[in-house]
C-alpha positions in Angstrom: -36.7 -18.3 6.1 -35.4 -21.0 3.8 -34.5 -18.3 1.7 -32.7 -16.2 4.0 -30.7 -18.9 4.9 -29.4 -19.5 1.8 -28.3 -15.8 1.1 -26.8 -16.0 4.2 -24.8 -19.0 3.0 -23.9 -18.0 -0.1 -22.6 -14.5 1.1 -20.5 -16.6 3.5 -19.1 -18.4 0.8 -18.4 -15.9 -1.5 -16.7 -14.3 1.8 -14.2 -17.0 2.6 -13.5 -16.9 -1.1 -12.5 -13.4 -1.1 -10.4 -13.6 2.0 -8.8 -16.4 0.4 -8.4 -14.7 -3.3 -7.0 -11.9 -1.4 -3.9 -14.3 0.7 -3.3 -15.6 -2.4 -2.2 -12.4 -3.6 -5.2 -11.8 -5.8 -6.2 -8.6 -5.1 -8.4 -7.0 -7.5 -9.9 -10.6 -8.2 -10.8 -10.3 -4.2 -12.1 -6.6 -4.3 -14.6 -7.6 -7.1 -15.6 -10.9 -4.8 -16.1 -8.2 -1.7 -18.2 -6.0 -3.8 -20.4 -8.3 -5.2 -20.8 -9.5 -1.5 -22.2 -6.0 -0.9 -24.5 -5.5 -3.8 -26.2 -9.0 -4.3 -26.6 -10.3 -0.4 -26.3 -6.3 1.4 -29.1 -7.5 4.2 -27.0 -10.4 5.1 -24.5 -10.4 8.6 -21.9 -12.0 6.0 -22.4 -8.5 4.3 -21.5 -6.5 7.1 -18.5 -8.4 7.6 -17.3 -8.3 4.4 -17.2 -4.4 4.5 -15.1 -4.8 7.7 -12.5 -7.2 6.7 -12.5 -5.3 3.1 -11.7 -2.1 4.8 -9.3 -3.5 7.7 -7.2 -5.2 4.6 -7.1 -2.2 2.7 -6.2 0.0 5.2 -2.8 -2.4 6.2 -2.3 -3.1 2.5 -2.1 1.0 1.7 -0.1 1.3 4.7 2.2 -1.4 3.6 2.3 1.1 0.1 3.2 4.6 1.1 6.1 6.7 0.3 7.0 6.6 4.0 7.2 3.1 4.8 9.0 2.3 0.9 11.9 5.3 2.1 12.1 3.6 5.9 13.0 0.6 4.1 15.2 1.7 1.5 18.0 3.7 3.5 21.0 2.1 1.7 23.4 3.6 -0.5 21.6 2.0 -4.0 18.2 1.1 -2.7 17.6 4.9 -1.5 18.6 5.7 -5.2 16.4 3.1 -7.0 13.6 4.7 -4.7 13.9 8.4 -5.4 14.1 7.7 -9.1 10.5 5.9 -8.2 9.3 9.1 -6.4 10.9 11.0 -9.6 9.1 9.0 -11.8 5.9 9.9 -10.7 6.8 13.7 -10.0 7.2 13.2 -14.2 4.2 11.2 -14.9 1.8 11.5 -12.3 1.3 7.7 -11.8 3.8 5.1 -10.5 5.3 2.7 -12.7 4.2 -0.8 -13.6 7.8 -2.5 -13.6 11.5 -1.0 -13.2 12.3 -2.6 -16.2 10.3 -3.0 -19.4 9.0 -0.8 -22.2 9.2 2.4 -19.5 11.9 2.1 -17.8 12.1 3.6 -14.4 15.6 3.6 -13.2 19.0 4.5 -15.3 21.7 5.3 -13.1 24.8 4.0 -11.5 23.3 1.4 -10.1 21.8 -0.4 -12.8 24.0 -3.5 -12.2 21.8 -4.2 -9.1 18.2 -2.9 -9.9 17.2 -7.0 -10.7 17.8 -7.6 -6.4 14.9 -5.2 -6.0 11.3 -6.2 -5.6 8.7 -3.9 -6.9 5.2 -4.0 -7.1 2.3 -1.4 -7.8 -0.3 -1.8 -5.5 -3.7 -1.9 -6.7 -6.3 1.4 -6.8 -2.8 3.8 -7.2 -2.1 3.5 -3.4 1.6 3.8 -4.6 4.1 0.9 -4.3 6.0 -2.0 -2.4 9.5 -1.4 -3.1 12.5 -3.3 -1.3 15.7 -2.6 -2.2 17.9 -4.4 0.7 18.7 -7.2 -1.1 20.5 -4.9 -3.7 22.1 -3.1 -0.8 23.8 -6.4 0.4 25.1 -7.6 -3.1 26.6 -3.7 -3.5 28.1 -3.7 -0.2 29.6 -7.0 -0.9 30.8 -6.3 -4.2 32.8 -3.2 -3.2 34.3 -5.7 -0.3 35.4 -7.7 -2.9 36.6 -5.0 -5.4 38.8 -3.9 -2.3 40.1 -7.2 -1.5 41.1 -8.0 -5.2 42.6 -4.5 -5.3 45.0 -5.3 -1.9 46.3 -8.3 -3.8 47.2 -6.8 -7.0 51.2 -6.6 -6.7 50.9 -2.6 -7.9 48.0 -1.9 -5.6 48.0 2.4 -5.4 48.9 2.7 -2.0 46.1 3.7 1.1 47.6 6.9 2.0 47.2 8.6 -1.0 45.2 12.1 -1.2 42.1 12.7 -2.2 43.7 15.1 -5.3 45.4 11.7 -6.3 42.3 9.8 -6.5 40.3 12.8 -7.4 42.4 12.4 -10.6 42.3 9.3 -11.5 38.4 10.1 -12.5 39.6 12.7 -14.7 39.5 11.5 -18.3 42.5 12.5 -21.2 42.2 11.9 -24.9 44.0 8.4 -24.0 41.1 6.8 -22.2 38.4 7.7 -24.9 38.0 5.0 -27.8 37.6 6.3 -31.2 34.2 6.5 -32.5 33.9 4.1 -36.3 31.7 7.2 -37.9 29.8 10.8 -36.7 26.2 11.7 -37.5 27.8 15.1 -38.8 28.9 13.1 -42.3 25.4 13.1 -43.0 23.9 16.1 -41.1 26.8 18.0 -41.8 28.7 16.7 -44.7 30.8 20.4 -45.5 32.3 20.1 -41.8 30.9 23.8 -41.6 31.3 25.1 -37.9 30.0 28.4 -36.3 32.5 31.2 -34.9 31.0 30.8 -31.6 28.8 28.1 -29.8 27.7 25.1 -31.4 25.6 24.5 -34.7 22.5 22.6 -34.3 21.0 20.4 -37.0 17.7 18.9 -36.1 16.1 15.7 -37.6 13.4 12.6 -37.6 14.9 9.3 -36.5 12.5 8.0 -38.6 14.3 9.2 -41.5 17.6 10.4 -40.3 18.9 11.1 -43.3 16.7 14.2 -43.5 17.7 17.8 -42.3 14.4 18.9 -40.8 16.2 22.4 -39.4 19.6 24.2 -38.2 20.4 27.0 -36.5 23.3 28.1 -34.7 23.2 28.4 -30.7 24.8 29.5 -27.8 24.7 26.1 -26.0 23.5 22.0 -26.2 19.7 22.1 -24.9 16.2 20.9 -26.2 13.2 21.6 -24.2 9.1 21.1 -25.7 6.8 18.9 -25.7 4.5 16.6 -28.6 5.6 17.9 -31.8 6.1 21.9 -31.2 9.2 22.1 -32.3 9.7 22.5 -36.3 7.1 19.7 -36.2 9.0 16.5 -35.0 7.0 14.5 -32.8 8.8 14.5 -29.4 9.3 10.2 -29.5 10.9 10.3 -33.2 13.3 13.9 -32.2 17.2 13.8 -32.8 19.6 16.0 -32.5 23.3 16.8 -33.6 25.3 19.7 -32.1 28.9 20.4 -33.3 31.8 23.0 -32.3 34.9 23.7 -31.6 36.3 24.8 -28.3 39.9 26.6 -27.8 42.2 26.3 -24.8 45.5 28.1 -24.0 46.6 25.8 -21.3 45.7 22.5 -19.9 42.3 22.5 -18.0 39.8 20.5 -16.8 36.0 20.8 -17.8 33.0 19.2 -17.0 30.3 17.8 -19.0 27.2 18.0 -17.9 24.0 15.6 -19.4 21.0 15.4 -18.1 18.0 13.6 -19.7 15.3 12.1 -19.6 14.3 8.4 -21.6 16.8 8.7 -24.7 20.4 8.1 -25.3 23.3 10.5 -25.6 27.1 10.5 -27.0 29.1 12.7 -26.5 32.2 12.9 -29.0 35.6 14.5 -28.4 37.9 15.3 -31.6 36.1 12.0 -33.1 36.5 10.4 -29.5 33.5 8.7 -27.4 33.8 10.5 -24.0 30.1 9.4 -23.1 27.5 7.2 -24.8 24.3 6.4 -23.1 20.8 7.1 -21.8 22.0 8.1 -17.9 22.5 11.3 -16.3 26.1 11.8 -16.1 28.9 14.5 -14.8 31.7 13.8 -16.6 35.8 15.5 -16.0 37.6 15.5 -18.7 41.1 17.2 -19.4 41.6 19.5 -22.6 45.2 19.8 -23.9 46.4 23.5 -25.1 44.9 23.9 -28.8 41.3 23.5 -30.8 39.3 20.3 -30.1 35.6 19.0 -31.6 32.9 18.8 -29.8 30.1 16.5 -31.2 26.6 15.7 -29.6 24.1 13.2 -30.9 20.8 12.5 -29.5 18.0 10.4 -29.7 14.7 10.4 -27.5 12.1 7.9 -26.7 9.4 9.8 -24.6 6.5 12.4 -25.6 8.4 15.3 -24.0 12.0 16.0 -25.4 13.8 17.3 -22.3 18.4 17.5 -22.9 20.9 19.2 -22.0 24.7 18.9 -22.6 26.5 21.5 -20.0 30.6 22.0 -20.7 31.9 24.4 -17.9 35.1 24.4 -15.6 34.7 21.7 -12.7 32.2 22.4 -9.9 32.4 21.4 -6.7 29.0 20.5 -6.0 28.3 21.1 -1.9 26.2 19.3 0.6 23.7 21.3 3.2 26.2 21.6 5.8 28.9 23.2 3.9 26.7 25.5 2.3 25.5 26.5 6.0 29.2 26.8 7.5 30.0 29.0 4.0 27.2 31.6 4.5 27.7 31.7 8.7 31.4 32.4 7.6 30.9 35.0 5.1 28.0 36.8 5.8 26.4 39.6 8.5 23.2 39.1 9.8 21.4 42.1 8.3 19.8 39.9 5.3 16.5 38.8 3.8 16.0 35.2 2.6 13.8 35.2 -0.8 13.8 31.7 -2.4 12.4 30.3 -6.3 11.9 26.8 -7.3 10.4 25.2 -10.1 10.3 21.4 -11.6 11.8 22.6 -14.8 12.3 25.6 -17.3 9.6 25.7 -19.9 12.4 28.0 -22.4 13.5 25.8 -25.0 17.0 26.3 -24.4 16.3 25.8 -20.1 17.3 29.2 -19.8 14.7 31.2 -16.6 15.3 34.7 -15.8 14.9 35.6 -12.1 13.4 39.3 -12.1 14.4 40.5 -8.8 11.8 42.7 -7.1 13.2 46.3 -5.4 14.2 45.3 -1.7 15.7 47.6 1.2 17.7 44.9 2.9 20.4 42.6 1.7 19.6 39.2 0.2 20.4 35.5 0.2 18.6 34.3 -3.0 18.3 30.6 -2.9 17.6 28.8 -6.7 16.1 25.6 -6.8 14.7 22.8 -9.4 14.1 19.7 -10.2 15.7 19.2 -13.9 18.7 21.9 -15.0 18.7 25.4 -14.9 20.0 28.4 -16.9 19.3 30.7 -13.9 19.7 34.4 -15.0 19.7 36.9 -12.4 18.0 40.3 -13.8 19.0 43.5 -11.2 17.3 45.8 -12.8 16.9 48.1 -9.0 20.5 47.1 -7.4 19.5 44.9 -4.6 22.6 43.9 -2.5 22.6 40.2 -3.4 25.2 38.9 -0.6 25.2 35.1 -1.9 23.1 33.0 -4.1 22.6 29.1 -3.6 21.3 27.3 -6.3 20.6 23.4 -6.9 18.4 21.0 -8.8 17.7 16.9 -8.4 19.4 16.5 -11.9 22.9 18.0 -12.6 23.7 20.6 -15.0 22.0 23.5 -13.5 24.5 26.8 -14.0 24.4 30.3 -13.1 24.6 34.0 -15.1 23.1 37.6 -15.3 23.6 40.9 -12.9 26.1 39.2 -10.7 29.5 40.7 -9.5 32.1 38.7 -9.2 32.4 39.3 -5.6 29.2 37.3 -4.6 29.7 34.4 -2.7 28.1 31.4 -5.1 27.4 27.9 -3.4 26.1 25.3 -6.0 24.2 22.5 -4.0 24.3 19.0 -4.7 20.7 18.5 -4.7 17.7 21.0 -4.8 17.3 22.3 -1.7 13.1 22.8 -1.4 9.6 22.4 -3.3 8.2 25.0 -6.0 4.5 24.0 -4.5 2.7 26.5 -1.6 0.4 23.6 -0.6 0.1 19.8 -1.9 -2.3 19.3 -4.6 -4.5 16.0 -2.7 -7.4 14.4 -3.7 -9.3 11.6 -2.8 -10.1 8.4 -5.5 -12.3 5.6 -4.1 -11.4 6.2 -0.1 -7.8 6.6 -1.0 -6.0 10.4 0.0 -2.7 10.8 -2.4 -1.1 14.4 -2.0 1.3 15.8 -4.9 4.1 17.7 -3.7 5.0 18.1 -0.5 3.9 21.8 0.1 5.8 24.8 1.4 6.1 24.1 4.9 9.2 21.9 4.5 10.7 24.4 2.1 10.5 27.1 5.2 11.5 25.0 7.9 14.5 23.6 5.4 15.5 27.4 3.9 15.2 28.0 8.4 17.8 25.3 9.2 20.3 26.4 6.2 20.3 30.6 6.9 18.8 30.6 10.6 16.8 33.6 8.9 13.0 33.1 8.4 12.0 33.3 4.8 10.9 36.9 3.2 10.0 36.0 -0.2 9.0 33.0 -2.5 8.0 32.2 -5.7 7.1 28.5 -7.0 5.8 27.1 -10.4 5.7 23.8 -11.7 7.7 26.0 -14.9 8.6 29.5 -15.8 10.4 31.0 -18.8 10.7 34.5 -16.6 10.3 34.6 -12.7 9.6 38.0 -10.4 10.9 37.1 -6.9 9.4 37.6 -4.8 5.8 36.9 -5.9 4.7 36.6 -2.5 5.8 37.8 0.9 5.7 35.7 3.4 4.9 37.1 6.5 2.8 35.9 9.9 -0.4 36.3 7.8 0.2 33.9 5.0 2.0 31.1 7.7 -0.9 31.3 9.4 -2.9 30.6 5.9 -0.6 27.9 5.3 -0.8 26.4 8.4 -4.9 26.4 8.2 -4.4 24.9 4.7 -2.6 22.1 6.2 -4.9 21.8 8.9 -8.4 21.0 5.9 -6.0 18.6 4.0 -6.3 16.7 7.4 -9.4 17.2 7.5 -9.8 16.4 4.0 -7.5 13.0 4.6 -10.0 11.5 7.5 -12.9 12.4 5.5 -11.9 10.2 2.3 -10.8 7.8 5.5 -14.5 7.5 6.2 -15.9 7.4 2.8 -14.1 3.8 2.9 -15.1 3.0 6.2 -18.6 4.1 6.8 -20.3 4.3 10.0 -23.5 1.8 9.7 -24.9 3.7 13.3 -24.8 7.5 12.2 -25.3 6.4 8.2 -28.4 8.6 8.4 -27.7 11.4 10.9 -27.2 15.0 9.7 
């Protein structure tokens, strides 16, 4: 008896040492005290209650850790940012990030300025991530409150009323506002200032020994897409790049540059002048005078995937859901199918994806979406009666080409509009459920709410060089698949529940 006692009291020790490891904030200290609870004193009552409190704590810490609560939270104009380039960052990687800052560094956007008001933690097990931005919110809010107030003051001050083409100008940059860069990777890479008729000339090297040519080859536009070291050998962390050409204009007009990227750093040059340097996206408006002007592009990239794209095209405007929706209830009958293809990326080096469209009776709306850029090409080859194509991605850049008459109604989106994934990929690690992707349900009901049509066709891959769309038809059939597959990742979700909360009365039942 003598010796039960004492289990008893050193599993009650060891348990008020956990609970206290665990307020202190040391959780994986705390889950090692539970489990040795369980394995060296299991016949003990202090046992039983140390699975209990183990699971009742996990369950509110991973609660405190999902996606859902860290995007109710973070609703503001730069915390809602910081957060989706979190989510982003795991779409990429497949894990969340340690830190926002440090030797991988999560966010690089507009906001950086405020990205040190945020705290961020990763939670323990991959549960996901505490992330509170409303501190960063406050100090933006209040710095655009004071930017105003110091504008009001200024004796000069552009006046209130003016129009949005005034101030829609003002963030158009000329050859004035551009600073001229000391020297230009082409004096090394490109020492005969030799330029191709058409496009840009590419010269590829090492940054570990830059001085070195590796390869060149003349191209129709700035893009770099592979992974490791399959491209002429150059590891994908030690790639850089230099593009050069020359671009004509008869009168003045406006253009906009395009970069999206992933961890490297860009500049952009304009007749020797720096119109961008840095390691952000960006969508840049700049105003060409009448005549010849150089374009120079350097690159350097820090990741094991080299992923850029430099896009120089006449201004955009980019549109939100609702305009897209009043444009197509304006424009179009409603005799039309809806057939829709997304992807995360373009697996071509040069981001370029062909869309094959498959032979269809009826009118279509083809809707394009993706996560990084797109060189979407449309490919006709059986006539279909395409009456408007909407296309969109999370990073900019994305543009559009192929079989496609002039009089088709095109609505670029500002953001991509749905998921390539038919059902999330879940599994469950040590009584913790995490999905990937958020399936196509929300892709229906969203592609619903845009067209009022019910979708006809889709096609989804993580990447594609070449696309047939449709792939699949979707009809009552395969919603009623899709809605049983949601149904077992339930069922799938409460049985990894259980696994981390077993029942001690039904442990051997069945």
């Amino acid at each position: 008896m003598a010796a039960c006692a004492d289990s008893e009291k050193a599993a009650r020790t060891l348990l008020n040492q956990a609970i206290q490891q665990w307020d202190r904030g040391e959780l994986e200290l705390a889950l090692g005290t539970f489990d040795r609870i369980g394995t060296q004193y299991l016949d003990t009552v202090a046992a039983t209650e140390a699975i209990k409190e183990r699971a009742v704590r996990l369950d509110t810490y991973r609660a405190a850790s999902s996606t859902e609560r860290n995007r109710a939270i973070n609703s503001g104009v730069v915390s809602r940012h910081i957060y989706q380039q979190v989510e982003s960052y795991f779409d990429r990687t497949g894990h969340y990030p340690e830190l926002l800052h440090g030797d991988e560094t999560v966010y690089q956007g507009q906001f950086d300025a405020f990205v040190s008001y945020c705290t961020y933690q990763k939670s323990i097990l991959e549960y996901g991530y505490q992330l509170d931005c409303t501190r960063a919110d406050s100090v933006y809010v209040e710095a655009r409150k004071q930017r105003l107030r110091e504008a009001v003051q200024k004796p000069h001050s552009v006046k209130s009323t003016a129009s949005v083409e005034d101030r829609n100008a003002s963030a158009i940059k000329t050859a004035a506002d551009l600073s001229p860069a000391q020297s230009s990777w082409g004096e090394h890479a490109n020492p005969s200032g030799a330029l191709p008729e058409d496009g840009f000339q590419a010269f590829y090297i090492n940054t570990n020994q830059p001085r070195q040519v590796i390869a060149t080859e003349s191209v129709g536009g700035i893009a770099i897409n592979y992974i490791r070291d399959d491209f002429h050998g150059i590891e994908s962390g030690d790639f850089g790049g230099y593009w050069v050409g020359m671009l004509e204009f008869k009168q003045q007009e406006v253009m906009s540059f395009t970069v999206s990227q992933s961890w490297s750093k860009t500049r952009i040059l304009i007749n020797g002048r720096v119109l961008f340097e840095g390691g952000s996206d960006q969508s840049i408006l700049y105003r060409f005078e009448p005549g010849e002007h150089k374009i120079e592009v350097e690159y350097v990239n820090n990741w094991h995937t080299t992923e850029f794209s430099v896009g120089i095209h006449s201004s955009v405007t980019y549109l939100d859901m609702d305009q897209i929706k009043m444009r197509l209830q304006a424009n179009l009958l409603d005799d039309f199918q809806v057939l829709y293809a997304g992807l995360y990326e373009s697996s071509a080096r040069d981001m370029t994806t062909i869309v094959n469209l498959e032979k269809t009776a009826d009118p279509v709306v083809l809707v394009l979406s993706s996560y990084s850029p797109v060189k979407w090409y449309v490919s006709n080859p059986f006539g279909v009666e395409i009456r408007a194509i909407v296309y969109g991605a999370y990073k900019p850049g994305s543009t559009l080409a192929g079989d496609i008459p002039g009089s088709i109604l095109r609505l670029p989106a500002k953001t991509r509009i749905g998921s390539y994934h038919v059902s999330p990929d879940c599994r469950c690690v040590a009584g913790s459920f995490h999905c990937e992707g958020k399936g196509k349900m929300p892709t229906v009901t969203a592609l619903q709410t845009l067209t009022n049509k019910t979708l006809s066709g889709f096609t989804g891959h993580y990447s594609a060089e070449s696309l047939t769309v449709p792939e699949v038809r979707v009809d009552a059939c395969f919603l009623e698949e899709l809605t049983a597959r949601m149904s077992r990742i339930e069922m799938d979700r409460a049985a990894c529940k259980a696994e981390n909360n077993p029942d001690f009365e039904r442990m051997f039942e069945g």
